[in-house]
N, C-alpha and C positions, 0 to 999 in steps of 0.2 A: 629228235634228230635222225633216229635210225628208219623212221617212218618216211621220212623227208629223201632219204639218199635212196629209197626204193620206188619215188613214184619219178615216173617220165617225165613230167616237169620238171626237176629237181636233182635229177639221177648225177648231175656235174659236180656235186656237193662231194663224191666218192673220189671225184680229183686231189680231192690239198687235204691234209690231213683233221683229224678230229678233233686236236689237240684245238686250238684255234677255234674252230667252230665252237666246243664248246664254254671257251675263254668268252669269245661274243654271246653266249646265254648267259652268262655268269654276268658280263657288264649290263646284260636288259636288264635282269633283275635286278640288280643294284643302282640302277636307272629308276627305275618304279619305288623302287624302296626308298630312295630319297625324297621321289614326288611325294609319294604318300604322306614321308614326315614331314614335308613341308621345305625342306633344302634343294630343292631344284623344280626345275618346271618340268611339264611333261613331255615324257622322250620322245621323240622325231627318228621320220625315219631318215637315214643318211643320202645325199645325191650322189650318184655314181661317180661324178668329175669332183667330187669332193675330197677332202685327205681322209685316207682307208690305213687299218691298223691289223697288224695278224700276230696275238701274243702265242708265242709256245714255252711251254713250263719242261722242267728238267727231261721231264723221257722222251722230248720230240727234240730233241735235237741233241748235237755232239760237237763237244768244244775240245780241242787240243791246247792247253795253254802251252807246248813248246814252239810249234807250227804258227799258232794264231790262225787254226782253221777253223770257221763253223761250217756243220753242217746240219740245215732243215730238214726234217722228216717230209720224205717223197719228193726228195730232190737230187739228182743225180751227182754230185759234186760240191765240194766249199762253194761257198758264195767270195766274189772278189769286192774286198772291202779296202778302201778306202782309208787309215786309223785315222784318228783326231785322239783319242786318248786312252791309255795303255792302265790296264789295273792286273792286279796279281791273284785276288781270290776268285774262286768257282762260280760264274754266275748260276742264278736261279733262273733267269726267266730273261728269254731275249725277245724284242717286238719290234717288228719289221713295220713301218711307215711309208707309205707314199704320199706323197705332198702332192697337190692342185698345177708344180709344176714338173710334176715327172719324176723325180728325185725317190730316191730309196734311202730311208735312214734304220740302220739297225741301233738300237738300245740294248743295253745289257742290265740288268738290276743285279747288285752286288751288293755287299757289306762289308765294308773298311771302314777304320777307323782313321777320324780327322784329327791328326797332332795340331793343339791350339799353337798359336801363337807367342813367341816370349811375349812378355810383360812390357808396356810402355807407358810412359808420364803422359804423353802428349792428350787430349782431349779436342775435341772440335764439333760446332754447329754447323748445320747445314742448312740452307735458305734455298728451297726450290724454286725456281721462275721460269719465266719464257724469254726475258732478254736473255737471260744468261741458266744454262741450265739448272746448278749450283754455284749458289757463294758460300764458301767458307767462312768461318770466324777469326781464319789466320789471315785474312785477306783478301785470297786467291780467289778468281772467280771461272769458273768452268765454260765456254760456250758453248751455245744453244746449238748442235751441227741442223738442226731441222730438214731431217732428210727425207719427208716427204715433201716441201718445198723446193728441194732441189731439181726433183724429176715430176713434179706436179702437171708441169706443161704436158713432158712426155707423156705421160701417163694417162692426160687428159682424151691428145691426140688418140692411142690405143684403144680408150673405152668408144671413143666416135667410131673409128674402124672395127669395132666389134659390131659396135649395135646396126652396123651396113650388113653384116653376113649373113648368109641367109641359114635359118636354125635349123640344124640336121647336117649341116655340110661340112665339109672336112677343113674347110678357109676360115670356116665360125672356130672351129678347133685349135688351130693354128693360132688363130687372134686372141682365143683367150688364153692359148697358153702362154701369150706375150704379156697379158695385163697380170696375170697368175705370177709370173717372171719379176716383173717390177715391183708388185707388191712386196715377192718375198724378200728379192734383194732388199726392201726399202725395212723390210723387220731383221732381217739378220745384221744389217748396219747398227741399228738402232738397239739390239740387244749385244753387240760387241760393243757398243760402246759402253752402255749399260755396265756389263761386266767388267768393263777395264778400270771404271771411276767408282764404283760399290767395292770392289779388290782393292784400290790404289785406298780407299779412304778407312777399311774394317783395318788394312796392316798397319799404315801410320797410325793410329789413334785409337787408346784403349778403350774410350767410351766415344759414342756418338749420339747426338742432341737433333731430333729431326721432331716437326710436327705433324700430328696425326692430320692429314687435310684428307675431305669426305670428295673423293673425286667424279665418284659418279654425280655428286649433286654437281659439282662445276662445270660438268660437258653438256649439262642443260641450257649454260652460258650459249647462244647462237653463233656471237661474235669469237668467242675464248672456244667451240668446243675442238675443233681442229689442231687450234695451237697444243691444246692441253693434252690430247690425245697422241701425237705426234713429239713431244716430250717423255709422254712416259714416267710419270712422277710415280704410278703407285706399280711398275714395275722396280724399280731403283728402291721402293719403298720393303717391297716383300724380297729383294735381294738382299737388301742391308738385316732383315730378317733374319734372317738362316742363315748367312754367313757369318755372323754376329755370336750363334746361336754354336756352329761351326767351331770360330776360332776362339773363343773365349771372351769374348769382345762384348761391351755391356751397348746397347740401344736405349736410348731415353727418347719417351713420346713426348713432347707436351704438349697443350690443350691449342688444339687448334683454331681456338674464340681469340690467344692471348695474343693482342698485336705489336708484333714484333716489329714491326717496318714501321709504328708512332711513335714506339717508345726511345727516348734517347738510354744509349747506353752507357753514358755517362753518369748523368743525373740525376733519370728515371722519369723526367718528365714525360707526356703522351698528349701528344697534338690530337685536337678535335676532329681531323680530317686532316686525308692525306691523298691527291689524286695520284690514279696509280701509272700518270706518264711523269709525276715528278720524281726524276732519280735521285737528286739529292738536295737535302733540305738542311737548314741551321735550325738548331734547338734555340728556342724563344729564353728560356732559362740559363744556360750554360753558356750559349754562342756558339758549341761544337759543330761544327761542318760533318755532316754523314752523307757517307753514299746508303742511299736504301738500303740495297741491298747485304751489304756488308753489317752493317749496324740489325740487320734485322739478326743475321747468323749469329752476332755476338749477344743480342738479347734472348735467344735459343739456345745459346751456352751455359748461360747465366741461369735461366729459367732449370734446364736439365739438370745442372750441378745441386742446384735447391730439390729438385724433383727427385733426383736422386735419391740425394739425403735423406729427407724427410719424408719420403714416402707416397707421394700422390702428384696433382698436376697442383702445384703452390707457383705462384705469381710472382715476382720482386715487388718491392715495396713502392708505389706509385707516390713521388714526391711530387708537388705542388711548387706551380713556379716562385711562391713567396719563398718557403722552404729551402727551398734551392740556395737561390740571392743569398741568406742567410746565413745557411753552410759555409757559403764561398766568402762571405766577410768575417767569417768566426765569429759570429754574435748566437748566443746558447738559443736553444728553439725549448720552449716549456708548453 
């Protein structure tokens, strides 16, 4: 680096401070170090119109926690920020962000402790889908806001007006900062939503019951990869994660082969097939009317509560429509 800030190509490097520069050797390396062991692919170099990041550690910058001032090394004054949320210990390490559409985000890395949660009876499964984003086990069923859907058109219109400019010109600029714009609004919706139904579900409920579903294999789906990517299941997946983990709150996976949407919940019988535009079907055994959806969450409860207990991904007991009849007449089964 010291080599680099001396020669004429380069000399601009002596603008922003060291701290930073040498935070970005610290991430190549740990870029190659993962390639090597096999946990990532190999590092690329970043596009300039791309989102850019500049970490500085404790001795490049200056925080006032009475003021709420920072300030960056080789910078003439506080930065004017914006809060969204307020903490009380000394950061370690702040990293300044710009996004693809111009936006400036500063982060703070700190250490506080998470007070869990009191203690609750309540328990609930969770049924991911695309009609409805989650269905509960108590009922309830969450909908799908699909908010790439909403502005698709828009958004379509924009990329044609992009791909009209001509490249190098300041209108190509303009134009992408508009598709750059769409996109993000369409992620920041979609992870506030996120975070409002992962919060609303870890407080009410001491354990939660979800299936492990392999998503990258599903967006291989042609027809499904859109919807399933624009849902968002294994964000919601890795949030209930760590806030789980957070509040005291227990997460149960079960086995994402177990079919919850055939199985009646009643019963326990399991239909041979089930199409997946049939919302709701009668168990051949029982006569119970289920909505799919719901009946799937409550077989996800069920399952979890067993998985729990006993320790691994265990099944309920798959009854047989004779079996069944039989129960339900009180005639002994041997």
């Amino acid at each position: 680096m010291t080599v680099l800030k001396r020669q004429p190509e380069t000399v601009w490097l002596n603008a922003v401070s060291s701290v930073p520069l040498q935070q970005t050797l610290r991430h190549v390396d740990r870029g190659y170090l993962n390639f090597f062991e096999g946990r990532a692919r190999y590092p690329t170099y970043h596009k300039r119109r791309g989102a850019q990041s500049a970490t500085f550690t404790s001795n490049a910058f200056d925080w006032n926690p009475q003021t709420r001032a920072l300030t960056l090394a080789k910078l003439d004054g506080p930065l004017r920020i914006r809060w969204t949320r307020a903490f009380t210990t000394t950061p370690t390490s702040v990293t300044v962000t710009l996004d693809t559409t111009g936006r400036y985000v500063v982060s703070f890395a700190t250490e506080e402790a998470v007070q869990p949660l009191p203690t609750t009876a309540s328990e609930v499964g969770v049924d991911l889908g695309l009609t409805h984003l989650a269905a509960l086990s108590t009922g309830e069923k969450v909908p799908n806001a699909k908010y790439l859907r909403r502005v698709e058109r828009r958004l379509a219109h924009a990329q044609r007006t992009l791909s009209r400019k001509r490249k190098g010109s300041r209108n190509r600029a303009k134009a992408r900062c508009k598709v750059a714009r769409l996109h993000a609004r369409i992620a920041d919706q979609r992870r506030d939503g996120h975070h409002k139904l992962t919060t609303r579900i870890i407080r009410e409920n001491q354990a939660v019951c979800v299936e492990s579903l392999a998503v990258k294999n599903m967006v291989r789906n042609r027809k499904l990869a859109k919807a399933i990517s624009d849902a968002g299941w294994g964000e919601i997946r890795r949030q209930l994660t760590y806030k789980a983990a957070w509040y005291g709150r227990t997460l149960v996976t079960i086995d994402r082969w177990f079919p919850s949407s055939k199985t009646c919940s009643t019963c326990g019988h399991v239909l041979d097939s089930l199409s997946p535009d049939v919302r709701e079907w009668t168990c051949p055994a029982c006569g119970m009317v289920h909505d799919r959806d719901i009946n799937a969450a409550q077989n996800i409860l069920a399952v979890g509560r067993t998985a729990s207990a006993c320790g691994g991904m265990v099944r309920p007991e798959m009854v047989s429509p004779t079996l069944a009849r039989s129960r339900e007449a009180g005639i002994p089964w041997l």
